[in-house]
N, C-alpha and C positions, 0 to 999 in steps of 0.2 A: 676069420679075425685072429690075430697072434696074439696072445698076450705076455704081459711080465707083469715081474712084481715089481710092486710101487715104488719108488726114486724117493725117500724121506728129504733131500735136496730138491727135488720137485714138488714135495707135498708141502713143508714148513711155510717158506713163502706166502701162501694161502693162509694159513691157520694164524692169522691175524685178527684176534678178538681186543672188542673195547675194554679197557681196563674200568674196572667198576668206578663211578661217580657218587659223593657226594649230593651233589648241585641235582638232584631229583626233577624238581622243574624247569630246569636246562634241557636235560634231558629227553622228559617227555613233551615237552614241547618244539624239538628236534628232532620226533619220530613224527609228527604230526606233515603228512603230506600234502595234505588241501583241507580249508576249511569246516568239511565234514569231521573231516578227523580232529580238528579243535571243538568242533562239535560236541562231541562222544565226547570228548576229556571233561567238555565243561557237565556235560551231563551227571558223569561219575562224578562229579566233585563239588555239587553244588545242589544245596534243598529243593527238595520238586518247586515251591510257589516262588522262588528266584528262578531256576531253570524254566518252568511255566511262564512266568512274565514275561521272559525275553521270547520263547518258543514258541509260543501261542497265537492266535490272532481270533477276530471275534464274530461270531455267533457260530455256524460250523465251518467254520476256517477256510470258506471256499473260495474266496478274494487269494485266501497265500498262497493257496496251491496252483488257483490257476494265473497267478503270478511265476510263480516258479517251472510251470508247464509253459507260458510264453518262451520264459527264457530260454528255455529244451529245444523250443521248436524254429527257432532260430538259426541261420546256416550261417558260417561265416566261410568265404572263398581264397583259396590260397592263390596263391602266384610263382611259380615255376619261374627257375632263372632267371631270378629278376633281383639284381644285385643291391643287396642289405646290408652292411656290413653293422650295422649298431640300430638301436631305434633309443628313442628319444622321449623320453614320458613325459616329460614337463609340460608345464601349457599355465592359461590365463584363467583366471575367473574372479570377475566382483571386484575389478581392479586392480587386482595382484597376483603374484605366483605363486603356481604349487608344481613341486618338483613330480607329482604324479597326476595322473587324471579323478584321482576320487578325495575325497575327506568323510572325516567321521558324522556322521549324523549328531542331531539332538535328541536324546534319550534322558528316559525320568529315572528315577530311583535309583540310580548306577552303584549305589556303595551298599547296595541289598546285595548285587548278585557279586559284588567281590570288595573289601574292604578299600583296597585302591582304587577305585570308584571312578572317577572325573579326574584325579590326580595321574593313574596310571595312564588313562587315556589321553588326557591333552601333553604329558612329557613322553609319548609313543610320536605322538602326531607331531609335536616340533620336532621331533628327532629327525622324522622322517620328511621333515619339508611342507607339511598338508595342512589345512587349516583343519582346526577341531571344533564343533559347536555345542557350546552348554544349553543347556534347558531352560527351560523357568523353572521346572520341578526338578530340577538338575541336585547333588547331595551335595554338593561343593558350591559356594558363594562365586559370585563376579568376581572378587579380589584375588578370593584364591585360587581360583584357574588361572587368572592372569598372573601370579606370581608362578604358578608352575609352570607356565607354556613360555615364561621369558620373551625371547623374540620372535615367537612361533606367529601365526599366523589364528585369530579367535574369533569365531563369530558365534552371534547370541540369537535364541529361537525365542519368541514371547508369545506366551496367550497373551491375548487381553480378555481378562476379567472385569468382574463388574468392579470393581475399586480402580479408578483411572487414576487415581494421584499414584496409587503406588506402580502402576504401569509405567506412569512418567519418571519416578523415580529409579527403577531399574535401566530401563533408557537411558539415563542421566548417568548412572555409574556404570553400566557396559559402554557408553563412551569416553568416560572419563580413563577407563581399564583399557583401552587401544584398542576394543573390539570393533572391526571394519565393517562387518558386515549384519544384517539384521534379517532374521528368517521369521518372517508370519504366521503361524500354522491357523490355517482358516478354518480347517475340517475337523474339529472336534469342540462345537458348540455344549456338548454334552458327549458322557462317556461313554464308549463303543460298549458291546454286550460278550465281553471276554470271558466264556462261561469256565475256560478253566481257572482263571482267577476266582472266581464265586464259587466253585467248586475248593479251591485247596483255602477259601478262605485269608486269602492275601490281604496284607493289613501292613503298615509300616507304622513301628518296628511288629517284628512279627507276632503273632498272636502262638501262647506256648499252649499245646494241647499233648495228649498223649501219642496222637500221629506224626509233630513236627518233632517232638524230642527220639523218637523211632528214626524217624528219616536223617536225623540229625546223629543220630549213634555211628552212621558209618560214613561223616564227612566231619571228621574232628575241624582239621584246619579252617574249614572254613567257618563253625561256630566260634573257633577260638581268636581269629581274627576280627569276627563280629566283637565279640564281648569284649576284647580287649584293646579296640579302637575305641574313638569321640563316637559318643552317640549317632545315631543315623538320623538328620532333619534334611526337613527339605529348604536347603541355605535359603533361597530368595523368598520362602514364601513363610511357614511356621513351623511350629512343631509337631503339631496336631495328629495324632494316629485313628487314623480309621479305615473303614475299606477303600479301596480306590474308585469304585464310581462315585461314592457321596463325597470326596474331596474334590473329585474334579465336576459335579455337580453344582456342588456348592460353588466352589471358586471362579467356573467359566460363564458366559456369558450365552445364553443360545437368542438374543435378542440381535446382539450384532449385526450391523449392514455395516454397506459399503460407505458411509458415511465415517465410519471407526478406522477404516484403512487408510481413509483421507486424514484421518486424526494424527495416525501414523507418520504417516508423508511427514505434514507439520512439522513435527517435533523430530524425525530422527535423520541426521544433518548425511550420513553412510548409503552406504550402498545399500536397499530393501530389496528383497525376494518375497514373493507370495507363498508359502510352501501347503501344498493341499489339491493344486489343481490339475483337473483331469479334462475340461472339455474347454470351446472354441469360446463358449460363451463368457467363462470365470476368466480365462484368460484375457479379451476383451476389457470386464470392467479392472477388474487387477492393474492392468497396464493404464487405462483411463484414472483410474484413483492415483496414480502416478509411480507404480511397480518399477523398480530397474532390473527386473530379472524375478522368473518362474521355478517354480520347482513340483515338478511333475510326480504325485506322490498318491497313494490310495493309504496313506499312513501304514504302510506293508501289511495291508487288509484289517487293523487292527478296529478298526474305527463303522464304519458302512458295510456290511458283509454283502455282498453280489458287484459291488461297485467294482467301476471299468478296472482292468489292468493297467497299470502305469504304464508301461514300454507299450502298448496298446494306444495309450492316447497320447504318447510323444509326439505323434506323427499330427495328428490333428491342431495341438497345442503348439507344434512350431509352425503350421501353414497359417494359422491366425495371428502369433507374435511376429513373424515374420524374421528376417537374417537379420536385424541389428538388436535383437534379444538377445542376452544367454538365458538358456534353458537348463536346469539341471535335473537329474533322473532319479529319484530316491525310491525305495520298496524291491523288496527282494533277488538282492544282489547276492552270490556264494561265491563268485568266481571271477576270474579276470577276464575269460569268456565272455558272462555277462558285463563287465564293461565297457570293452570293446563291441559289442555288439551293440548298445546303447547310443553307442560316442558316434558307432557307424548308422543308426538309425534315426540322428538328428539331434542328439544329449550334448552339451558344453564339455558337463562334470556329470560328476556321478557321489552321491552320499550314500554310505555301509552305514548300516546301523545293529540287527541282529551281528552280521558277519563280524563286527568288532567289538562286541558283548560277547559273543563266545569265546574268541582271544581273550578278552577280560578274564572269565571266569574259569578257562583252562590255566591261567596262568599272571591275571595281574597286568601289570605296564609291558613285561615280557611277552605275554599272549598276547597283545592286541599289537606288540613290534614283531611277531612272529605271523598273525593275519594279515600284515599291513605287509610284510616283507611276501610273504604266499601271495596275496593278489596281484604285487608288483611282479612279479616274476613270470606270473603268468600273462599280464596283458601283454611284457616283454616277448614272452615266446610267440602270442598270438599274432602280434605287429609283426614280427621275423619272418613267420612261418606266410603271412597275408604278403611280404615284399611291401610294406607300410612303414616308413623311417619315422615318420611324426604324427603327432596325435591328428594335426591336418590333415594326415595322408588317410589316416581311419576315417576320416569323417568324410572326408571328400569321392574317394575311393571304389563307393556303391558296392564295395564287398561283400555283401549280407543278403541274408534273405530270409521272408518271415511269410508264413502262410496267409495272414492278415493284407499282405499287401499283394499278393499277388494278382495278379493281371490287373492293375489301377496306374501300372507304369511310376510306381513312389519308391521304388527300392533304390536305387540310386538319386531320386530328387532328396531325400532326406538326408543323405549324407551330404549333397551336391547345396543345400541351401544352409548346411551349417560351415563349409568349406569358403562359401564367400562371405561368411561372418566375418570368419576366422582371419581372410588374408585382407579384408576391408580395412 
């Protein structure tokens, strides 16, 4: 090998360094390559029983893990030469459009784990075309999501609790506020057993000890944002601080039938989703009490611990609703991999929920248009890389493969039964 000495003409070129920034959370949320890594950011910057809340799931966490091992063990199949020149992410759901195939979930407490709470999240989601969904326990009122999200697209998740006037009354003002669509959450009659909540002692507002002012020494901004924002309440419901299972003990219903769903129906004039369901049977009366769409969900383990995998019982949950259902796929999403794998296993849509609480708390309205822009990007490349131009083409496709379905010949009928929804 010859060598010489180095050409400083050859070398300069290269020795192109970023010039120092101000804008810190710019930034660091522009090194953040995938989800995990908004992960870790929110980690570092945010009190263990906020990080715990979102991170957590309940009794030994076995539902989220083998949620998240579903997802792993998923194939999706490329296609060689097979001319792609763009793909197409838009698509339909609940009557109207979203420029991508997923939207934000309904999440409680949002302005614990970052002061921009519901506000950062629903002006992320109209930015980006998607619909966003408030809470009941949500930190931000009907009004004032609906004045943040402007012409966005909003839909509303409701317990119902034992106080049915004020049920009806939230109804009444998420419709008045142009929210289209109405999400059920059936599965959580009473509160899941979230032992790291009980454990760090979660309380809203938080309970000050000499462990949380510790924890709280090496994440100023985020104390200083708490204390110098509007108080933290829960807008729809009061103000009331205590643990979180005896609030949502107190507040939900575990008496509830099918008879309360039909109550539903009644009163709320939008499109309804069941959200909670995992087998042939719930599915069934759901749609019988007069459901216009499912939402296939294990509460992302949080709620039931051993209960079924969501992406597990997609399959079963749309051979019972059948092709003139939309079905949407909620619980432990990280990836755009995992979207498209869903969408290809028989999913409409798809609702993030952790994945854009992390955004949230790495970074505010910014981090969750930073998660949103990362998973878009990536179901882009997945679609590209599969020769898939439209969300149709995922579903229809049979691209995928899941050890669960093997030799039952479903690997392509589940993509194949949402494809004639789709073009029905």
């Amino acid at each position: 090998m010859t060598r010489r000495l180095p050409q400083p003409s050859e070398l300069l070129p290269l020795m192109r360094f970023r010039p120092p920034t101000v804008h810190r959370r710019a930034a660091r949320l522009a090194a953040a390559a995938d989800l995990e890594d908004l992960r870790r950011i929110a980690r570092r910057r945010t009190p263990r029983a906020a990080f715990d809340y979102v991170d957590g799931a309940a009794g030994s966490e076995l539902t989220a893990r083998r949620t998240r091992e579903a997802f792993a063990a998923t194939e999706l199949l490329p296609r060689i030469l097979h001319s792609t020149p763009a793909a197409d992410l838009s698509t339909t759901i609940a009557g109207g459009a979203s420029a991508l195939p997923f939207g934000i979930a309904p999440t409680g407490f949002t302005r614990f784990m970052h002061a921009e709470g519901e506000d950062g999240g629903a002006s992320a989601a109209a930015a980006a075309g998607i619909p966003f969904t408030l809470s009941t326990m949500g930190t931000r009122s009907i009004e004032e999501v609906a004045a943040v999200s402007g012409a966005g697209r909003r839909w509303f998740q409701l317990y119902l609790w034992k106080d049915r006037e004020r049920s009806l009354d939230l109804l009444r003002r998420a419709e008045a506020a142009g929210f289209d669509t109405l999400l059920v959450t059936v599965d959580t009659p009473v509160a899941g057993q979230r032992l790291r909540d009980v454990r760090n002692g979660m309380t809203i507002p938080p309970q000050l000890t000499l462990r949380t002012v510790l924890d709280a020494s090496y994440r100023p901004e985020w104390w200083f944002n708490f204390l110098s924002t509007d108080p933290l309440t829960f807008a729809s419901l009061s103000d009331t601080a205590a643990d979180l299972p005896t609030i949502i003990n107190g507040m939900f219903d575990p008496t509830l039938s099918i008879a309360d769903l039909e109550w539903i129906r009644s009163v709320w004039p939008g499109q309804l989703f069941v959200k909670g369901i995992l087998t042939a049977e719930d599915t069934r009366r759901s749609l019988d009490a007069g459901a216009d769409g499912l939402v296939v969900s294990n509460h992302g383990g949080r709620q039931l611990d051993r209960a079924p995998v969501s992406l597990k019982a997609l399959g079963e949950v749309r051979a019972e609703a059948g092709t003139g259902v939309e079905v949407i796929l909620d619980s432990g999403i990280m990836s755009g991999a995992d979207i498209v794998s869903a969408l290809a296993l028989g999913a409409d849509f798809v609702l993030i929920g952790r994945a854009y609480l992390y955004g949230l708390m790495a970074g505010g309205e910014q981090g969750v248009a930073r998660a949103i822009e990362l998973l878009a990007r990536e179901v882009e490349s997945a679609m590209m890389l599969m020769g898939t131009a439209t969300i149709a083409q995922v579903q229809s496709s049979g691209q995928v493969r899941a050890p669960w379905l093997e030799g039952t010949g479903r690997d392509r009928a589940a993509g194949q039964s949402s494809a004639s929804r789709t073009t029905s």
